[in-house]
C-alpha positions as CSV (number, residue, x, y, z in Angstrom):
1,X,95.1,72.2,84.4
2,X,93.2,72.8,87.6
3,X,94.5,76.2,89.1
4,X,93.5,78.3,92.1
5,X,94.9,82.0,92.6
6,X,94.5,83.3,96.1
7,X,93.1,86.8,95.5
8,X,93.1,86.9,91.6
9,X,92.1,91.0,91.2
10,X,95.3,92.8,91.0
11,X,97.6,93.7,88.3
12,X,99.0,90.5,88.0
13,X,97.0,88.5,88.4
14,X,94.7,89.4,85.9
15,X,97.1,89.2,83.4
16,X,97.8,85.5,85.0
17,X,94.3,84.8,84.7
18,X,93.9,85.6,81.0
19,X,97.0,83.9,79.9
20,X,95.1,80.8,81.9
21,X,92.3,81.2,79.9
22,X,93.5,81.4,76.8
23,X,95.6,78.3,77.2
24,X,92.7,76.0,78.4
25,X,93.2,76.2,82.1
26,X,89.9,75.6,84.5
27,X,90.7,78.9,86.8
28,X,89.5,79.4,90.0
29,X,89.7,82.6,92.4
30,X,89.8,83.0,96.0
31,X,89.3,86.1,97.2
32,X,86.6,88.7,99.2
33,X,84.6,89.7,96.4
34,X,85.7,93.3,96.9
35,X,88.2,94.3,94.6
36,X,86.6,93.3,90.8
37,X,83.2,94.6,89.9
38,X,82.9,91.5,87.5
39,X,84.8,88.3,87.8
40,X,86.1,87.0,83.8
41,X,84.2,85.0,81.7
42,X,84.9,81.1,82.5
43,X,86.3,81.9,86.3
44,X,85.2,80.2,89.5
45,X,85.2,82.6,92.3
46,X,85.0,81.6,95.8
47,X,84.4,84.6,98.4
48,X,86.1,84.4,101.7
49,X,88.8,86.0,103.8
50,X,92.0,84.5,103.9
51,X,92.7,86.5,106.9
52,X,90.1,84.2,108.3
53,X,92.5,81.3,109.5
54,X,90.1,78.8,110.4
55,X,87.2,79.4,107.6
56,X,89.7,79.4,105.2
57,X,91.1,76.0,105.8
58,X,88.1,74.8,105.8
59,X,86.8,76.5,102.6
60,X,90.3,75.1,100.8
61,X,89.1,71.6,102.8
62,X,85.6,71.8,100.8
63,X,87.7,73.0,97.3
64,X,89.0,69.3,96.8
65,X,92.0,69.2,94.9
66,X,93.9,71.9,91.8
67,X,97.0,71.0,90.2
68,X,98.6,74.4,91.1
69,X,97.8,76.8,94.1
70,X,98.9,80.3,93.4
71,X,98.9,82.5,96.1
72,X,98.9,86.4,95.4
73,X,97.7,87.9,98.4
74,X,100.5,86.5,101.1
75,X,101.5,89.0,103.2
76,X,101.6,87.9,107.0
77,X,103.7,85.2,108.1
78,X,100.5,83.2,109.7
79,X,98.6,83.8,105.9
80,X,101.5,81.3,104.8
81,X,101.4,79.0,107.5
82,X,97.5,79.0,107.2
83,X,98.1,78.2,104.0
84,X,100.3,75.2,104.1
85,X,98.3,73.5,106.5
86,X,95.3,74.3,104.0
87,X,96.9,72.9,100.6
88,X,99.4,70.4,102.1
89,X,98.3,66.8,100.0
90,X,95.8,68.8,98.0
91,X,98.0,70.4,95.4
92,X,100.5,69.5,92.5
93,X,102.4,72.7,93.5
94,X,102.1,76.0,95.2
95,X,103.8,79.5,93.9
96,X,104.1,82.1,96.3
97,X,104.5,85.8,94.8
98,X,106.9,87.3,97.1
99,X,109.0,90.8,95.8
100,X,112.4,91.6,95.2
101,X,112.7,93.2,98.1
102,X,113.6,90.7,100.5
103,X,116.6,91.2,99.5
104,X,119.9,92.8,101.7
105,X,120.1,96.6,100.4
106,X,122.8,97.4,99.2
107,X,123.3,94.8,97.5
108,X,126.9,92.9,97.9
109,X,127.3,92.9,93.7
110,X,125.4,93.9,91.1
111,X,122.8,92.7,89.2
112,X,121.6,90.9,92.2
113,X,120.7,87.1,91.5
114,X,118.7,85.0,93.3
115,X,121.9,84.1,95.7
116,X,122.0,87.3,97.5
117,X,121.1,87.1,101.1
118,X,117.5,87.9,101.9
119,X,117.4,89.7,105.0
120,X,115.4,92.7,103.6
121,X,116.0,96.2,105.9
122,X,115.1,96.0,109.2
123,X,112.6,98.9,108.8
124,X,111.1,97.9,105.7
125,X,107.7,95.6,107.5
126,X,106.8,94.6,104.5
127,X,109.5,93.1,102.8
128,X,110.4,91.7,106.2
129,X,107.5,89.6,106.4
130,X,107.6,88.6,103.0
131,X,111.3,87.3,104.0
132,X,109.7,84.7,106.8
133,X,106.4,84.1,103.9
134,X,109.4,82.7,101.7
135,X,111.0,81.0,104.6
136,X,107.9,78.9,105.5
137,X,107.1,77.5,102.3
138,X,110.3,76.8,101.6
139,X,110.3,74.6,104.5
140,X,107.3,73.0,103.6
141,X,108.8,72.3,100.4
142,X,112.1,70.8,102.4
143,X,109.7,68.4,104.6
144,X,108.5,67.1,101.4
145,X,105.3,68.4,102.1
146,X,104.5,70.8,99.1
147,X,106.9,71.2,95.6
148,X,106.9,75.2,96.2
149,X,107.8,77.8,93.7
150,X,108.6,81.5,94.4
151,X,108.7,84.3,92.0
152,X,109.8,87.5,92.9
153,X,108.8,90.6,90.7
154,X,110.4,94.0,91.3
155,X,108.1,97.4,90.8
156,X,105.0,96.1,88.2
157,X,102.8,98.6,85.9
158,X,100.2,98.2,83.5
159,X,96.9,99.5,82.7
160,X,94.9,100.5,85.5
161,X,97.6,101.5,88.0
162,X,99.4,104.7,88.0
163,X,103.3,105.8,87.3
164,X,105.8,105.1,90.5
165,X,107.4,108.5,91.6
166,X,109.3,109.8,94.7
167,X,106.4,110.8,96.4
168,X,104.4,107.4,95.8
169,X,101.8,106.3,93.0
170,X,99.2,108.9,93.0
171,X,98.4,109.9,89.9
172,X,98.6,114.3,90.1
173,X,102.4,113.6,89.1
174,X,101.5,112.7,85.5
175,X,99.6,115.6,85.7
176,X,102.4,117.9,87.3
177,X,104.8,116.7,84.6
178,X,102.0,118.0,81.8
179,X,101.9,121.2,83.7
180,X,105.9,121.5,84.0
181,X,105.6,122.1,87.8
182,X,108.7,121.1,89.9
183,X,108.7,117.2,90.3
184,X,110.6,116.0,93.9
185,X,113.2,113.6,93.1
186,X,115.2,111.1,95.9
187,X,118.7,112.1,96.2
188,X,120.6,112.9,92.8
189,X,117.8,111.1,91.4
190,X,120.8,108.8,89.4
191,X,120.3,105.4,91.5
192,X,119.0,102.7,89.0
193,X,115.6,101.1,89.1
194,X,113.9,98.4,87.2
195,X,109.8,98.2,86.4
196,X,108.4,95.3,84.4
197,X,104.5,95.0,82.5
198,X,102.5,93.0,84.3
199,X,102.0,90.3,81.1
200,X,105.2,90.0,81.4
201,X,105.6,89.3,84.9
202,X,102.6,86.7,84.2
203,X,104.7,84.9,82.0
204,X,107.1,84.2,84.6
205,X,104.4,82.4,86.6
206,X,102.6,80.6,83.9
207,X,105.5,79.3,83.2
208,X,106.0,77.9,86.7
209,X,103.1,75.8,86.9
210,X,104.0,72.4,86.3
211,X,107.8,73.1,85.7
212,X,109.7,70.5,87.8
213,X,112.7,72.7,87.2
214,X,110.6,74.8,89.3
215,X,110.7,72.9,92.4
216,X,112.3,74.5,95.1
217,X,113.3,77.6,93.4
218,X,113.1,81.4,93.7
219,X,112.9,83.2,90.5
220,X,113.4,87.1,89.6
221,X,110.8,88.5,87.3
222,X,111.8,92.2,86.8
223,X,112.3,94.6,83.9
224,X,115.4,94.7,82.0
225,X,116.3,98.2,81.3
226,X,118.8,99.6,83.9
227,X,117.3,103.6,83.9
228,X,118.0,106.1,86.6
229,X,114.9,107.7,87.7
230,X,116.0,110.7,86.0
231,X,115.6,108.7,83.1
232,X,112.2,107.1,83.6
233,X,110.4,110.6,84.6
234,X,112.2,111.6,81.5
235,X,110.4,109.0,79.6
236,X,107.2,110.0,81.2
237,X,107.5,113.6,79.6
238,X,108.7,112.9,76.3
239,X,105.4,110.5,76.2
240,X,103.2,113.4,77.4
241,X,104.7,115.9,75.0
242,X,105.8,117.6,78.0
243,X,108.7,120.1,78.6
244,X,111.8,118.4,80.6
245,X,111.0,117.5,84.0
246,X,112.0,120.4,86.4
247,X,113.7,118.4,89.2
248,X,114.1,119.0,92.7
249,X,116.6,117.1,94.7
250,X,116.0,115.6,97.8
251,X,118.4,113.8,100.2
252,X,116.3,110.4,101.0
253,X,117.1,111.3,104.6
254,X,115.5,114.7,104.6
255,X,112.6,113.7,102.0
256,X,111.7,111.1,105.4
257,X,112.1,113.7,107.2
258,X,109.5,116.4,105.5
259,X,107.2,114.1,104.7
260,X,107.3,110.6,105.9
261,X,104.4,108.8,104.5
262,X,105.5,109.7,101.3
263,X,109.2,110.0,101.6
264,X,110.0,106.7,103.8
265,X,110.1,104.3,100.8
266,X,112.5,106.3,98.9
267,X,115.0,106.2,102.2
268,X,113.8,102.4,102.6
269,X,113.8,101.4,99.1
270,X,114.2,103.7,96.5
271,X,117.7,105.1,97.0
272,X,119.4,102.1,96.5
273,X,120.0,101.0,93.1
274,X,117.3,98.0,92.2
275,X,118.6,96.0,88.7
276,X,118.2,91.9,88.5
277,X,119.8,89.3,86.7
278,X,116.7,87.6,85.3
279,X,118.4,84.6,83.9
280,X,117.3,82.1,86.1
281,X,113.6,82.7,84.8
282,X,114.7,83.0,81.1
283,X,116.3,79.5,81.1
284,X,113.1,77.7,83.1
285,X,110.6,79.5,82.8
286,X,110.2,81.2,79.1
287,X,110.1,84.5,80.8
288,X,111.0,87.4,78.5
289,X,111.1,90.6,79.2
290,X,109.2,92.5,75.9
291,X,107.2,95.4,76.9
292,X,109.3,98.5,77.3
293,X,109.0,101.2,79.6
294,X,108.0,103.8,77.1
295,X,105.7,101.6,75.6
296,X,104.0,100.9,79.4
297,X,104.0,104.8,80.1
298,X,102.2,105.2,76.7
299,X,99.3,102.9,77.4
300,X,99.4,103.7,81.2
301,X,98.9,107.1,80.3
302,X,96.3,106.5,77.5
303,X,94.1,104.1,80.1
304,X,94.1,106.7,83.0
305,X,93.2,109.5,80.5
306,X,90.2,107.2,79.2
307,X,89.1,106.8,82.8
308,X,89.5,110.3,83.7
309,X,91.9,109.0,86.4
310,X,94.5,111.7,86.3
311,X,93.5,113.9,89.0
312,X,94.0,117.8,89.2
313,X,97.3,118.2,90.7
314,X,96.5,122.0,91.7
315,X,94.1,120.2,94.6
316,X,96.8,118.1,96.3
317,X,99.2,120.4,98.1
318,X,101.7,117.7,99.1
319,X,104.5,118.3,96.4
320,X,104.5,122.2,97.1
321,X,104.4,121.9,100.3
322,X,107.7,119.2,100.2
323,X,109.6,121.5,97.8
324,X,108.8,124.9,99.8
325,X,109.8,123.8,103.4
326,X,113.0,122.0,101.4
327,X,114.0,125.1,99.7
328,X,113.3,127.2,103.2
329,X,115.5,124.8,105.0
330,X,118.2,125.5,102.2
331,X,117.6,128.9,102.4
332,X,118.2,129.2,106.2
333,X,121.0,127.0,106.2
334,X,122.8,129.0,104.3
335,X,122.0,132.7,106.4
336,X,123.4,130.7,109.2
337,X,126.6,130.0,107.6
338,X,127.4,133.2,105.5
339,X,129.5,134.6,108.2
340,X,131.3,131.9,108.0
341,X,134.8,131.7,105.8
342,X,135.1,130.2,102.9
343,X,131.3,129.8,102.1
């Protein structure tokens, strides 16, 4: 088959791309050139801006025709509606990678399925726009304009990307866990998350291409193994040979609070508990659900160390700093009420 993946250098889609490859597929990539020092073996790469509305179009206008449009990189409203106009007759079918989290938080049952509402949090931009990116194709799809598939993955990992914490993605907090220095952790740190391999996740969209039981569809593709995030930074030490995490706990609120462009996600997304019924995508599209989270930690860890990518946490202060003006604010807090009865 004839395939195009808008953008075509991030985590999944590289694993997309070689899964293509190895089945036969002519591949294509659209993106700015940026982001890959070299593009695969046996890819097409086009370089342009998809941000460029006009140019864009009529790049895709030159293109001619692919069986399947893959679109990675969606993340405005106007990108979808750029790109509808753009593929509209000129495509077999058009995935959109969206994320779980256009989904209402809390959910109304758990694990959430593919009927929940999706009206994301209203302070969460992102998954907000990815709401009305859904919304659009969809209705493309409804006009009989496009056959439109959306998968949905939930937190991704694999080689070449770092180990999701409280405080973000960087990288020091393997290196804090080596050290056994305090790790911040969201609330009671016992709300349950989900992280999936990026070949896996792949799967899940290979499988797409082509599927008529596809049509018109939204489709988890998340991990399977329901682990508080006690349990996953657990994992992470028992990989690294590390003594047991020492945990501090934060109230989401307060973590926003003391440090916002770290902290907001976990009072945005984090706190809420995150598991997926993944059946949907097992029945249609073959996806499975195979590499374990121990197993991705190990070869995370192994790929960072091999790159020299695990940076000296003693030269980022943020951590300290969270844990110190937490642990004063306790501190005070209680001098103010110890003339009080009863405490």
């Amino acid at each position: 088959m004839n395939i195009l993946i808008i953008g075509g250098t991030g985590l999944i889609s590289t694993y997309i791309t070689r899964q293509l490859l190895e089945r036969g597929d002519k591949v294509t990539h659209y993106n700015r050139g940026k982001s890959s020092p070299q593009v695969p073996e046996g890819v097409t790469q086009i370089i342009g801006d998809r941000t460029d509305y006009p140019r864009f179009e009529q790049q895709m206008a030159e293109l001619g025709s692919f069986d399947c449009v893959i679109d990675m990189v969606c993340y405005e409203p106007e990108d979808a509606r750029s790109t509808v106009r753009a593929i509209t007759g000129k495509t077999g079918q058009y995935i959109l990678c969206s994320t779980i989290d256009v989904y209402t938080k809390p959910a109304s049952k758990y694990p959430i399925t593919e009927e929940e509402p999706r009206t994301a949090i209203a302070d969460f931009d992102y998954a907000l726009k990815k709401v009305e990116c859904e919304q659009i194709a969809f209705a493309a799809h409804e006009r009989g304009d496009l056959k439109v598939t959306v998968i949905r993955p939930a937190a991704t990992h694999g080689e070449g990307r770092g180990i999701i914490h409280s405080l973000g993605w960087s990288n020091t907090h393997i290196d804090r866990i080596r050290k056994g220095k305090p790790i911040v952790m969201h609330g009671d740190g016992n709300s349950l998350w989900v992280q999936c391999h990026a070949d896996d996740v792949a799967r899940a969209f290979v499988g797409a291409i082509g599927n008529t039981k596809a049509f018109g569809k939204g489709y988890h593709a998340t991990g399977e193994e329901w682990l508080t995030w006690n349990a996953l930074q657990r994992t992470v030490a028992r990989v690294l040979g590390a003594p047991e995490p020492k945990f501090v706990y934060i109230p989401s609120e307060t973590l926003n609070r003391l440090a916002y462009i770290h902290g907001n996600i976990c009072l945005i997304n984090f706190q809420f508990n995150n598991i997926f019924d993944n059946t949907a995508a097992r029945t249609d599209l073959g996806f499975r659900y195979t590499i374990t989270w121990e197993e991705s930690v190990r070869r995370i860890v192994k790929w960072l160390d091999e790159h020299d990518a695990i940076p000296n946490s003693d030269d980022d202060p943020i951590d300290d700093r969270v844990v110190a003006a937490y642990e004063a604010g306790v501190l005070h807090a209680k001098e103010l009420l110890s003339d009080m009865k009863g405490l």
